[in-house]
SEGUZA-130724 format. One record per residue (C-alpha): chain; residue number from 0; x, y, z; residue in three letters. Coordinates in Angstrom, 3 decimals, always signed. Layout:
<sites>
<chaine=A; num=NUM; u=X; v=Y; w=Z; residu=Ala>
...
</sites>
This chain:
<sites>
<chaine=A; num=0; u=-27.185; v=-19.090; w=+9.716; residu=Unk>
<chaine=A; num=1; u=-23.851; v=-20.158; w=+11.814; residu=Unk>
<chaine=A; num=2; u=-24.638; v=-22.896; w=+13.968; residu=Unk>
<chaine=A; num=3; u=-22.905; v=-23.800; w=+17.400; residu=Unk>
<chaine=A; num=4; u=-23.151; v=-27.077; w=+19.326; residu=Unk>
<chaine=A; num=5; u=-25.850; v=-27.418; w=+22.662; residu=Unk>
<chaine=A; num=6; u=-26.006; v=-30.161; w=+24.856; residu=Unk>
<chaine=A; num=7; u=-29.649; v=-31.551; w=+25.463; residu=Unk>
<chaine=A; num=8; u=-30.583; v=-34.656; w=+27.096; residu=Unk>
<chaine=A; num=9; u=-31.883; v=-37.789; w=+24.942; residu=Unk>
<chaine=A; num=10; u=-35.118; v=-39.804; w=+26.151; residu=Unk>
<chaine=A; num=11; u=-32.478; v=-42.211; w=+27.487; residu=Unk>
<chaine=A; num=12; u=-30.864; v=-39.501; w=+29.616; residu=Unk>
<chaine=A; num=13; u=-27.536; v=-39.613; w=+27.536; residu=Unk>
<chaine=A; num=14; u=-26.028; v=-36.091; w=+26.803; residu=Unk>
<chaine=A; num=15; u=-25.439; v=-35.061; w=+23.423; residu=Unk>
<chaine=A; num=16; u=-24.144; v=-32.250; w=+21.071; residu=Unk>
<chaine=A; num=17; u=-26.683; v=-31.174; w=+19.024; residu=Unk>
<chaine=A; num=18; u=-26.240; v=-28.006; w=+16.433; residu=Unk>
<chaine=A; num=19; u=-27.385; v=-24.397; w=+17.594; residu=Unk>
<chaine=A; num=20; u=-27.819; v=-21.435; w=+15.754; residu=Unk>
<chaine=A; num=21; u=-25.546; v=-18.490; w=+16.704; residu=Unk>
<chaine=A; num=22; u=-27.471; v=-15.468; w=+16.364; residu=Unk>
<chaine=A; num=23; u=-26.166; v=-12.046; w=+16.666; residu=Unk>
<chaine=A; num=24; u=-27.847; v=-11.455; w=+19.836; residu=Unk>
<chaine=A; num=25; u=-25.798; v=-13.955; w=+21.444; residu=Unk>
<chaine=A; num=26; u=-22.941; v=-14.414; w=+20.098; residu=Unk>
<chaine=A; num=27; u=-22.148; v=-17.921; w=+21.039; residu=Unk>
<chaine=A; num=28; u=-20.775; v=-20.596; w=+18.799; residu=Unk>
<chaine=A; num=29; u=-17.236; v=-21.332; w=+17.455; residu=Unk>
<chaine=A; num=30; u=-17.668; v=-18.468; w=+15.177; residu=Unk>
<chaine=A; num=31; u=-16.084; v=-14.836; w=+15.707; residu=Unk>
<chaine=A; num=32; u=-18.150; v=-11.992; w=+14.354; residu=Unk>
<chaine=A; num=33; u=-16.731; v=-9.200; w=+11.852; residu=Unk>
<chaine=A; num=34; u=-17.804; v=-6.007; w=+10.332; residu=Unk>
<chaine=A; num=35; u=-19.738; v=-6.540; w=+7.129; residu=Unk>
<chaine=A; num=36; u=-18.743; v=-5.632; w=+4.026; residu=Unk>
<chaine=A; num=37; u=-21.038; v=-3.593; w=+1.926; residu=Unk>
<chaine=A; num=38; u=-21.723; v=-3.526; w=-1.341; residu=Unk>
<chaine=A; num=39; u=-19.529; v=-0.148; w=-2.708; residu=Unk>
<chaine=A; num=40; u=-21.056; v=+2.680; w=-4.469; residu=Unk>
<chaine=A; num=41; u=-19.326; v=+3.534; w=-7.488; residu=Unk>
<chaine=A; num=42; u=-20.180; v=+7.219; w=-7.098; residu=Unk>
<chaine=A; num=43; u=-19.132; v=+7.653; w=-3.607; residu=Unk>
<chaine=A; num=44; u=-15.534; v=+5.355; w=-4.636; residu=Unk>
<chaine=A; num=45; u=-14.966; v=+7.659; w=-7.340; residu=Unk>
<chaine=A; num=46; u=-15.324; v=+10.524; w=-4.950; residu=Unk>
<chaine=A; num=47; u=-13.684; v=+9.432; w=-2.229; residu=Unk>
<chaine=A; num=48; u=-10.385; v=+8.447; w=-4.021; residu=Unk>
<chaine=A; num=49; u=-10.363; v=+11.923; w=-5.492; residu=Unk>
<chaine=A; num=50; u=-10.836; v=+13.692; w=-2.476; residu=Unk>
<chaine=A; num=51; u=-8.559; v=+11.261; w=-0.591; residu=Unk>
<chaine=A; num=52; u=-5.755; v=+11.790; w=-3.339; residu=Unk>
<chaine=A; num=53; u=-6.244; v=+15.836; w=-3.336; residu=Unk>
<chaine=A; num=54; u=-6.368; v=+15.508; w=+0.829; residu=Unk>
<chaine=A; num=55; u=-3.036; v=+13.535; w=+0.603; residu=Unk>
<chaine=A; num=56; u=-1.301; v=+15.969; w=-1.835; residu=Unk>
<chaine=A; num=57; u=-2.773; v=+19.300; w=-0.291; residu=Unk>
<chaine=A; num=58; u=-1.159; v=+18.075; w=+2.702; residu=Unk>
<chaine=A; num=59; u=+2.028; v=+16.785; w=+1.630; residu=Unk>
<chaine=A; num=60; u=+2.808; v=+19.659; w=+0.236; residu=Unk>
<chaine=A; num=61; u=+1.648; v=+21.956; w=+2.522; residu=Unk>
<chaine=A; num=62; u=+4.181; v=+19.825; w=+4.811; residu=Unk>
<chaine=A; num=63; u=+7.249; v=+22.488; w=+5.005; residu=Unk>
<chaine=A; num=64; u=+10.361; v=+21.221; w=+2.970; residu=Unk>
<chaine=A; num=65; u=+12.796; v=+22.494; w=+5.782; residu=Unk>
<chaine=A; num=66; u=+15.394; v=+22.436; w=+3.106; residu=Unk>
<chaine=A; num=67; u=+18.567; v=+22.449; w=+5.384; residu=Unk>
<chaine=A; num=68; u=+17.102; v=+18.982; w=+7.826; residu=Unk>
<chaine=A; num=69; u=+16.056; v=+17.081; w=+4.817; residu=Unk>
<chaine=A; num=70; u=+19.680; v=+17.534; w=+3.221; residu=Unk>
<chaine=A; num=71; u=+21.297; v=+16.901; w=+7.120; residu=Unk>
<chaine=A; num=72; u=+19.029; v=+13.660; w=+6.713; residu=Unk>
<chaine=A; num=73; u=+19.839; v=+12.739; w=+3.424; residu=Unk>
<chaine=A; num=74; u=+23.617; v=+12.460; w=+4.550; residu=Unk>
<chaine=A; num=75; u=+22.892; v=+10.628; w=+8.002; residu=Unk>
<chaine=A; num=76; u=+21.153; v=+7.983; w=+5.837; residu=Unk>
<chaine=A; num=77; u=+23.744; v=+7.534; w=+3.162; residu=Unk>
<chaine=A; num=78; u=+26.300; v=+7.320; w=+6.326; residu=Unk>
<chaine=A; num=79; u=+24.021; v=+4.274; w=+7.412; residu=Unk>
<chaine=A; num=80; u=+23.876; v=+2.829; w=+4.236; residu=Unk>
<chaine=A; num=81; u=+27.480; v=+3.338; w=+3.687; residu=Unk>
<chaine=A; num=82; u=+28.193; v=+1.423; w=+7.178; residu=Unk>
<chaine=A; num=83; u=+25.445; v=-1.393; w=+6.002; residu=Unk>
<chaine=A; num=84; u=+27.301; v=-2.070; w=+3.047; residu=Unk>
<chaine=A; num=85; u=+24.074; v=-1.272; w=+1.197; residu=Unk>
<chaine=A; num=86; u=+24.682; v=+2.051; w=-0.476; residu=Unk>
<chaine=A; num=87; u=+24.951; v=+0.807; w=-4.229; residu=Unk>
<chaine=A; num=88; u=+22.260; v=+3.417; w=-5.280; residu=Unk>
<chaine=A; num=89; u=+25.227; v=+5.651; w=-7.078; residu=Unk>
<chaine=A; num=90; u=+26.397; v=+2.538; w=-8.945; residu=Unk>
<chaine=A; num=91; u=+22.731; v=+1.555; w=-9.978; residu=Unk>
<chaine=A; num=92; u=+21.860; v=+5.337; w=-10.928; residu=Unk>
<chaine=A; num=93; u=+24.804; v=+5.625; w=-13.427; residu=Unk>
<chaine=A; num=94; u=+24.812; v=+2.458; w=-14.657; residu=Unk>
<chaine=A; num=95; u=+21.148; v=+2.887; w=-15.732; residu=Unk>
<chaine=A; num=96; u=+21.469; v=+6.676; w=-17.032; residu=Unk>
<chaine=A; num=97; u=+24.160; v=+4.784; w=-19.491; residu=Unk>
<chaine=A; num=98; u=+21.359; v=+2.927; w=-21.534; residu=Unk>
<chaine=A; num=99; u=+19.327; v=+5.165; w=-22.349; residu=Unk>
<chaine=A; num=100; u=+16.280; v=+3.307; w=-24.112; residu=Unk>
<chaine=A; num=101; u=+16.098; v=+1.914; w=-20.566; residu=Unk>
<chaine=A; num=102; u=+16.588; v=+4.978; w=-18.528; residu=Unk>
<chaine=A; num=103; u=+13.741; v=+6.782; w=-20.393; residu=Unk>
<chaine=A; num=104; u=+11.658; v=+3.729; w=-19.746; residu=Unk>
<chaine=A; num=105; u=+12.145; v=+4.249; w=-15.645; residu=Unk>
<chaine=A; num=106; u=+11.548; v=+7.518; w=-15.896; residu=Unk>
<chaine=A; num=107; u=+8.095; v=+7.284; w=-17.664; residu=Unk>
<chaine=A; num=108; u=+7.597; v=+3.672; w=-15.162; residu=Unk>
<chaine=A; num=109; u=+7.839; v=+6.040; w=-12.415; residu=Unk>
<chaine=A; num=110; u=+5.387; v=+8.903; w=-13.937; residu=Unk>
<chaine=A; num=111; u=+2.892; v=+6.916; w=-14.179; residu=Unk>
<chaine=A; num=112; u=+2.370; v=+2.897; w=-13.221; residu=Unk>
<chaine=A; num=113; u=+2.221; v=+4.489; w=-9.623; residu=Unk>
<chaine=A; num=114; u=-1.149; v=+5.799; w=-10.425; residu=Unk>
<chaine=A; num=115; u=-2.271; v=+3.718; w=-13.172; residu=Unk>
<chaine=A; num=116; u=-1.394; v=+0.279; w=-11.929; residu=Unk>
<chaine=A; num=117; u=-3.075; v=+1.209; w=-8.371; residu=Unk>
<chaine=A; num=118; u=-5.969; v=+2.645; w=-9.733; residu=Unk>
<chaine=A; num=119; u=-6.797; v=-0.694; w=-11.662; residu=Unk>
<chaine=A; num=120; u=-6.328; v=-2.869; w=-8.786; residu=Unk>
<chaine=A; num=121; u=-8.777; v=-0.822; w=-6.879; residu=Unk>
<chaine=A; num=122; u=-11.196; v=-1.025; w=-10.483; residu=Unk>
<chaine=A; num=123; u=-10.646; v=-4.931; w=-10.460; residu=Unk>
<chaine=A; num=124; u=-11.474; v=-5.160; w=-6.645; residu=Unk>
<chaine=A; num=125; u=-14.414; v=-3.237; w=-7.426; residu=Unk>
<chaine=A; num=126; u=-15.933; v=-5.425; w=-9.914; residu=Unk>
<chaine=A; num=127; u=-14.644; v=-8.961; w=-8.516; residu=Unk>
<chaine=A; num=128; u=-13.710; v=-8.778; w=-5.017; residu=Unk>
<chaine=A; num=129; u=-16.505; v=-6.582; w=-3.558; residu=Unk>
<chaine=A; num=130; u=-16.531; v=-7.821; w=-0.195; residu=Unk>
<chaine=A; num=131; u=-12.716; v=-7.153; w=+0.269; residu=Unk>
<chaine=A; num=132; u=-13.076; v=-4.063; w=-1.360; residu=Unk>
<chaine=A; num=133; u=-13.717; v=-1.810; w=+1.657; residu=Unk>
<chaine=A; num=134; u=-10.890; v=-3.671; w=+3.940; residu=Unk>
<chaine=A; num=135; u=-8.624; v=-3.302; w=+0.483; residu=Unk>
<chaine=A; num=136; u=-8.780; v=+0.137; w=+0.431; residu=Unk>
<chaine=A; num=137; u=-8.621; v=+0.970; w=+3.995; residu=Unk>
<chaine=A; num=138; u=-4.947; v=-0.727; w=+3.954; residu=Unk>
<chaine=A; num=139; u=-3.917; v=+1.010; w=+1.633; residu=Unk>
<chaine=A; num=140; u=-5.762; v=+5.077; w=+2.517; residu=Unk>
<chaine=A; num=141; u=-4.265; v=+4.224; w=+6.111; residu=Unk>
<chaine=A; num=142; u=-0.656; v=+3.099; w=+4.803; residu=Unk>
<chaine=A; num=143; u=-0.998; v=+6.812; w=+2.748; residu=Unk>
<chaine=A; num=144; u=-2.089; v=+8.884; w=+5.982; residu=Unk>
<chaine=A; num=145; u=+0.785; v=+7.516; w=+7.919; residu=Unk>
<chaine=A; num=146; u=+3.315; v=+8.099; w=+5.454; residu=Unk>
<chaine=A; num=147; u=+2.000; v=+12.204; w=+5.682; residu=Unk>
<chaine=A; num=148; u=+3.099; v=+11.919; w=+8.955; residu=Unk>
<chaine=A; num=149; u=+6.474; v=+10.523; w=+8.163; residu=Unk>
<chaine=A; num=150; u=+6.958; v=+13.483; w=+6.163; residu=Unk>
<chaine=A; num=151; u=+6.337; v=+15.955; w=+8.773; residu=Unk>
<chaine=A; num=152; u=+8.728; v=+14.524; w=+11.257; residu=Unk>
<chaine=A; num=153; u=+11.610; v=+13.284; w=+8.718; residu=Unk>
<chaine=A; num=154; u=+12.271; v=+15.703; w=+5.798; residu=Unk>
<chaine=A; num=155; u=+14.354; v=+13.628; w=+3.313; residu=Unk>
<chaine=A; num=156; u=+16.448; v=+14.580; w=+0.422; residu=Unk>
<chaine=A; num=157; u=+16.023; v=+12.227; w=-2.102; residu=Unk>
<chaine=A; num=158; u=+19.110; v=+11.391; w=-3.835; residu=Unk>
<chaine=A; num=159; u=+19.227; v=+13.056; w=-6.722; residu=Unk>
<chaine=A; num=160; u=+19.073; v=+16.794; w=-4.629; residu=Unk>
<chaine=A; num=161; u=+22.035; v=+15.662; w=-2.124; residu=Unk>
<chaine=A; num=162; u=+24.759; v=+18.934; w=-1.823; residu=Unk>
<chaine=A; num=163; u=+27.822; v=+17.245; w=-3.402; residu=Unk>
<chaine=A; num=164; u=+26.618; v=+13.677; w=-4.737; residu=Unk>
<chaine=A; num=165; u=+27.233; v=+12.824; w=-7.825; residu=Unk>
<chaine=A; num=166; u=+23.653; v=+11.066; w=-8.737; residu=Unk>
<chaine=A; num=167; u=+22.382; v=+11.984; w=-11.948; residu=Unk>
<chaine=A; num=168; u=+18.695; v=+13.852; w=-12.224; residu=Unk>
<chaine=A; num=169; u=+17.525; v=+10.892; w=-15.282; residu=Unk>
<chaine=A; num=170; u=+14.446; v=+13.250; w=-15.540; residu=Unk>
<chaine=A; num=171; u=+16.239; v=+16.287; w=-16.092; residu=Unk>
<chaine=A; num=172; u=+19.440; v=+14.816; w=-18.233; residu=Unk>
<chaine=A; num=173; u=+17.108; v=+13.251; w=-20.828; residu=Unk>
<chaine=A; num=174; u=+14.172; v=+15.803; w=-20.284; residu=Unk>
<chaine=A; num=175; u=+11.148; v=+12.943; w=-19.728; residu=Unk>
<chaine=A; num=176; u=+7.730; v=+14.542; w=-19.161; residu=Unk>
<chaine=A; num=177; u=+5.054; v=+13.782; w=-16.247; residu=Unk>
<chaine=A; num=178; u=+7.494; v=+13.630; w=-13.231; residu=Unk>
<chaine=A; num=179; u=+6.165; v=+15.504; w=-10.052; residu=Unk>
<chaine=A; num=180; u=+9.758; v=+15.369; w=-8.819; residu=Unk>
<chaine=A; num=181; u=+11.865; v=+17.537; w=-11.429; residu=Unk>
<chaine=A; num=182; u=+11.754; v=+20.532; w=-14.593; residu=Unk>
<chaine=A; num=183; u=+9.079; v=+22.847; w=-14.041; residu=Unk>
<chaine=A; num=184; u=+5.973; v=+20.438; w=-12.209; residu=Unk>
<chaine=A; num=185; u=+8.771; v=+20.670; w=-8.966; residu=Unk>
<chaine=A; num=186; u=+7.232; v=+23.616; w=-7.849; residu=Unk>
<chaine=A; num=187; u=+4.310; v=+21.442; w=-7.415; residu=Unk>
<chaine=A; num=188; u=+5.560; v=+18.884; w=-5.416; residu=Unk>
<chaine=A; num=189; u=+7.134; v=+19.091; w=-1.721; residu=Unk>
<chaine=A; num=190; u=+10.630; v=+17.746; w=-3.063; residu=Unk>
<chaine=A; num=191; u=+11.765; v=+16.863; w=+0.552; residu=Unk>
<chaine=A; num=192; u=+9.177; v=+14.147; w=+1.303; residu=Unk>
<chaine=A; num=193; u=+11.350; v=+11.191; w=+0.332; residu=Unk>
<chaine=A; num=194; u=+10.767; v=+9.067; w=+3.291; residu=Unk>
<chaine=A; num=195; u=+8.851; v=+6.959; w=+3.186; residu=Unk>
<chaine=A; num=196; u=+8.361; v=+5.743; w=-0.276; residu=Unk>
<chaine=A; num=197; u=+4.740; v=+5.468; w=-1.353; residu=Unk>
<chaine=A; num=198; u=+5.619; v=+4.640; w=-4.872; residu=Unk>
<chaine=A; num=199; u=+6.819; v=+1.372; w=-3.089; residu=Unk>
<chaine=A; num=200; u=+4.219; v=+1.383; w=-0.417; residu=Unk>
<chaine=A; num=201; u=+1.527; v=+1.243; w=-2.843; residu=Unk>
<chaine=A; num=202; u=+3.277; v=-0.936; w=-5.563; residu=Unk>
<chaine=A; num=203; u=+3.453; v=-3.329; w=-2.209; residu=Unk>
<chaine=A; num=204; u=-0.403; v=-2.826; w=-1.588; residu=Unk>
<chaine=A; num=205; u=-0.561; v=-4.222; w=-4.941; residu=Unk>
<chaine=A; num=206; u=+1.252; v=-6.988; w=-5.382; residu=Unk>
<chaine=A; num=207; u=+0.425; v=-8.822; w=-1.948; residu=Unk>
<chaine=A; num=208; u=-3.303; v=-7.918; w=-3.085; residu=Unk>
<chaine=A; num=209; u=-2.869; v=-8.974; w=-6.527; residu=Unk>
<chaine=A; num=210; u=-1.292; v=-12.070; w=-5.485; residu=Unk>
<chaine=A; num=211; u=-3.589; v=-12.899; w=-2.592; residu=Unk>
<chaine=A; num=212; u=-6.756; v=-12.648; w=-4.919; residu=Unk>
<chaine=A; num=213; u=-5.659; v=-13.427; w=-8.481; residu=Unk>
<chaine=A; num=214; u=-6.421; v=-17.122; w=-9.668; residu=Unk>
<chaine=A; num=215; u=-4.185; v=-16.988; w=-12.914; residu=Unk>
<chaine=A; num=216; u=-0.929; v=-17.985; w=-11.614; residu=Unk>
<chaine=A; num=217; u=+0.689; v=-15.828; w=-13.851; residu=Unk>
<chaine=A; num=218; u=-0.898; v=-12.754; w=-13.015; residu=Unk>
<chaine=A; num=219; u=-0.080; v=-13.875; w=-9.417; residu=Unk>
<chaine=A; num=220; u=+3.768; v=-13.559; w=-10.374; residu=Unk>
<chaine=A; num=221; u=+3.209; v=-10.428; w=-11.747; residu=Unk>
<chaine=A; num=222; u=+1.929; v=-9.485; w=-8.798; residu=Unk>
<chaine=A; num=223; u=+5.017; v=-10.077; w=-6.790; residu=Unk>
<chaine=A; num=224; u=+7.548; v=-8.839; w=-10.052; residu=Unk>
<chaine=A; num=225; u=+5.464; v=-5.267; w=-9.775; residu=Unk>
<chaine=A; num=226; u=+7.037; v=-4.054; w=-6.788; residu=Unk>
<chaine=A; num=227; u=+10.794; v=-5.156; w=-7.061; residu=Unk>
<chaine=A; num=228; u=+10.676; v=-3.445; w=-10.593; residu=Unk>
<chaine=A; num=229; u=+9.476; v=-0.117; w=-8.716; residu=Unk>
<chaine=A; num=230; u=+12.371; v=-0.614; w=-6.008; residu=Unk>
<chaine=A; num=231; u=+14.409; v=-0.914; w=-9.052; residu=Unk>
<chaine=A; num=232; u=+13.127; v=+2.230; w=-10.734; residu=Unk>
<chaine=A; num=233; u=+13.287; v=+4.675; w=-7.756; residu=Unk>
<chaine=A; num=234; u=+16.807; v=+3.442; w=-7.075; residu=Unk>
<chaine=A; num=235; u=+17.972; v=+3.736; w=-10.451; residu=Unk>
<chaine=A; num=236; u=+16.281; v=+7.494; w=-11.179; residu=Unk>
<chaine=A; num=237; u=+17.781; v=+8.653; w=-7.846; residu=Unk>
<chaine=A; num=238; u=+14.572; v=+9.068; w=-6.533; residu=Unk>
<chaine=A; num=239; u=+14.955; v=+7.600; w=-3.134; residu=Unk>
<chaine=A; num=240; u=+17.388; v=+5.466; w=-0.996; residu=Unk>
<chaine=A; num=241; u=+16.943; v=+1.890; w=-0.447; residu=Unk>
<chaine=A; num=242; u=+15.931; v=+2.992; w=+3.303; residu=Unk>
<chaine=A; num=243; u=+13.068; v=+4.612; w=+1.727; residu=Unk>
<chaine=A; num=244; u=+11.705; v=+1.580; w=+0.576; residu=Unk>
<chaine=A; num=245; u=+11.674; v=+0.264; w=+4.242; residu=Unk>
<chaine=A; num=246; u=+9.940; v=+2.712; w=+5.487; residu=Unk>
<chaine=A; num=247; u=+6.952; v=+2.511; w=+3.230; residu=Unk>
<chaine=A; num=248; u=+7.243; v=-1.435; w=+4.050; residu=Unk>
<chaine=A; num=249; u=+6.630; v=-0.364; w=+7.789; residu=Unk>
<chaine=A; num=250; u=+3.634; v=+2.047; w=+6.703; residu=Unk>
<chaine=A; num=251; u=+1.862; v=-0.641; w=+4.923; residu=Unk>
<chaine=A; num=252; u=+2.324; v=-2.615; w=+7.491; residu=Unk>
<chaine=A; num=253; u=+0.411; v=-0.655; w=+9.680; residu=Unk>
<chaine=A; num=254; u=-2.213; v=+0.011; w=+7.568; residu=Unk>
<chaine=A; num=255; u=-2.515; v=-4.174; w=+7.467; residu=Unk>
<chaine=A; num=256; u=-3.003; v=-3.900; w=+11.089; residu=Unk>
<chaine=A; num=257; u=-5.854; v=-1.098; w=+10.932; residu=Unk>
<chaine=A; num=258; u=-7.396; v=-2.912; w=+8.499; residu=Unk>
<chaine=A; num=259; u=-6.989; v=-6.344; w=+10.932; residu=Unk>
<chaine=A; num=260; u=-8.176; v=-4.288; w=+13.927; residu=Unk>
<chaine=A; num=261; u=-11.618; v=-2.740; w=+11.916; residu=Unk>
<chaine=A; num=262; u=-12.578; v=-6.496; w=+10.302; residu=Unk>
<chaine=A; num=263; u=-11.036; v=-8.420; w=+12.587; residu=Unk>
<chaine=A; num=264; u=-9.474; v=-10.230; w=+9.532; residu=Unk>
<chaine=A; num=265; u=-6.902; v=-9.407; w=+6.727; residu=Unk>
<chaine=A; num=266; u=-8.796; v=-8.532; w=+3.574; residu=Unk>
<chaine=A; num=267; u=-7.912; v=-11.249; w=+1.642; residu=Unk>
<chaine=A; num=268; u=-9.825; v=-13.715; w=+4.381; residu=Unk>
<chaine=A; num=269; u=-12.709; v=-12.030; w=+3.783; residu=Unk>
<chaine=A; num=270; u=-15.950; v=-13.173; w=+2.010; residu=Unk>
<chaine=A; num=271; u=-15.483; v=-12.346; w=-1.759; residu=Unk>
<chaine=A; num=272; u=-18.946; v=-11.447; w=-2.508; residu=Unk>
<chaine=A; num=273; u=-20.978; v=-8.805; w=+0.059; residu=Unk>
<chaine=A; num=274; u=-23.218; v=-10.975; w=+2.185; residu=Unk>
<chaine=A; num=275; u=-26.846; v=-10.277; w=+1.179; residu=Unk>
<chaine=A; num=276; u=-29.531; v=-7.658; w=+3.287; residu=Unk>
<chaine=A; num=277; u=-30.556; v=-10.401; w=+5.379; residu=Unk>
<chaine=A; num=278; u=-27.074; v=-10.302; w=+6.492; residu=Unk>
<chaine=A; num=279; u=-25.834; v=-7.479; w=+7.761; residu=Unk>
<chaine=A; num=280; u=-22.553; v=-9.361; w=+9.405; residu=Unk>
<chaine=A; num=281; u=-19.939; v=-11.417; w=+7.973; residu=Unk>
<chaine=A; num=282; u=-18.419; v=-15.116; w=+9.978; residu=Unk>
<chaine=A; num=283; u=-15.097; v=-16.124; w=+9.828; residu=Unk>
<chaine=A; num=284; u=-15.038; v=-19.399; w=+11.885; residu=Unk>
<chaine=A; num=285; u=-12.199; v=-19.657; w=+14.556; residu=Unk>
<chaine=A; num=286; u=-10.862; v=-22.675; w=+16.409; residu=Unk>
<chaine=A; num=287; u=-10.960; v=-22.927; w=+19.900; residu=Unk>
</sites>
């Protein structure tokens, strides 16, 4: 039970500061109170991701490409770049399509590590970090719902679909299977929702988590290595702009902040293991 300090007098009439327990009820004491972690259901997880994932690409898609605006913005943010001294994505996407071993290596990277490497950090939360679980996973479901929004108000041509460019499609030019993005899955896939990223807003969600929780210091690197390879990749396949990758920066950002505002802590500061039935709320202490 937290404790807190009370002052009671001694049989010699001296004050001192004697420990307290800081109940619920009161909530007194040098320690702030958060939401609890529970214990997650496996079934419900597995059925909430699914849902959440089908949610997020029913309505991304259902977002309307507004062809015409998303090219418009493509060019106002190549201008930018242009004027930054930043826009190097050409260089980078032609200079990778020339190897191809390594090209055809992006282009599967980008398929698929998205999904798979995500998945297993929410797996690995699961099983060893259940009491950061819930706070985990609401960074990173909020940092996706923001980003629909993002594509509503900012249709974006990635790269690759700009009238007049000369970036190279790596998907289509060396015909690579499991891309949403080109060949005949495009259909499937809004093709004007390049901003923000999510491939580097959730390769971000992963390597801050990944590095926060991991006690191998290795796997800790690799946790930071992850997402600078996928800014690499999405450059490089002409996929999106470097401004791209800012944006879904700023939308994981947020979703840090609705996570902060819900537990009152980032996830990593939370207990690792679910406090027991007998306690249905978690104690971070505080200084005054």
């Amino acid at each position: 039970m937290p404790m807190g300090d009370v002052t009671v007098r001694t049989p010699e009439r001296q004050e001192e500061s004697v420990p307290h327990p800081v109940t619920e009820e009161t909530g007194q004491g040098p320690l702030r109170r958060l939401r609890a972690p529970r214990r997650p259901r496996l079934w419900f997880e597995i059925l909430l991701i699914a849902l959440s994932y089908w949610t997020y690409s029913l309505v991304r898609n259902a977002v309307p490409e507004q062809r015409g605006q998303a090219l418009r913005n493509a060019d106002w943010i190549w201008q930018v770049e242009q004027q930054l001294g930043i826009a190097v994505e050409e260089s980078v996407n032609h200079a990778v399509n020339s190897v191809t071993w390594l090209v055809v290596g992006m282009n599967y990277y980008y398929a698929t590590l998205h999904f798979v490497v995500t998945l297993g950090v929410l797996v690995w939360l699961y099983r060893s970090h259940p009491g950061r679980y819930a706070a985990t996973r609401l960074v990173l479901f909020a940092t996706t719902g923001v980003a629909l929004v993002g594509y509503y108000l900012y249709p974006l041509a990635p790269p690759r679909l700009m009238n007049g460019g000369h970036f190279i499609d790596t998907v289509m030019v060396h015909e690579t299977w499991g891309s949403m993005a080109s060949g005949d899955l495009k259909n499937m896939s809004n093709q004007y929702a390049a901003m923000p990223s999510m491939h580097i807003g959730w390769s971000v969600w992963c390597g801050l988590t990944i590095f926060a929780l991991a006690s191998v210091p290795w796997v800790r690197v690799l946790g930071l290595v992850y997402p600078v390879l996928t800014l690499v990749v999405i450059v490089a396949t002409a996929n999106h702009f470097w401004l791209d990758a800012v944006g879904g920066v700023l939308c994981l950002g947020f979703g840090y902040g609705v996570a902060f505002v819900w537990y009152g802590a980032l996830p990593h500061a939370l207990p690792k293991v679910v406090p027991g039935a007998e306690r249905r709320r978690a104690w971070l202490p505080t200084r005054a």
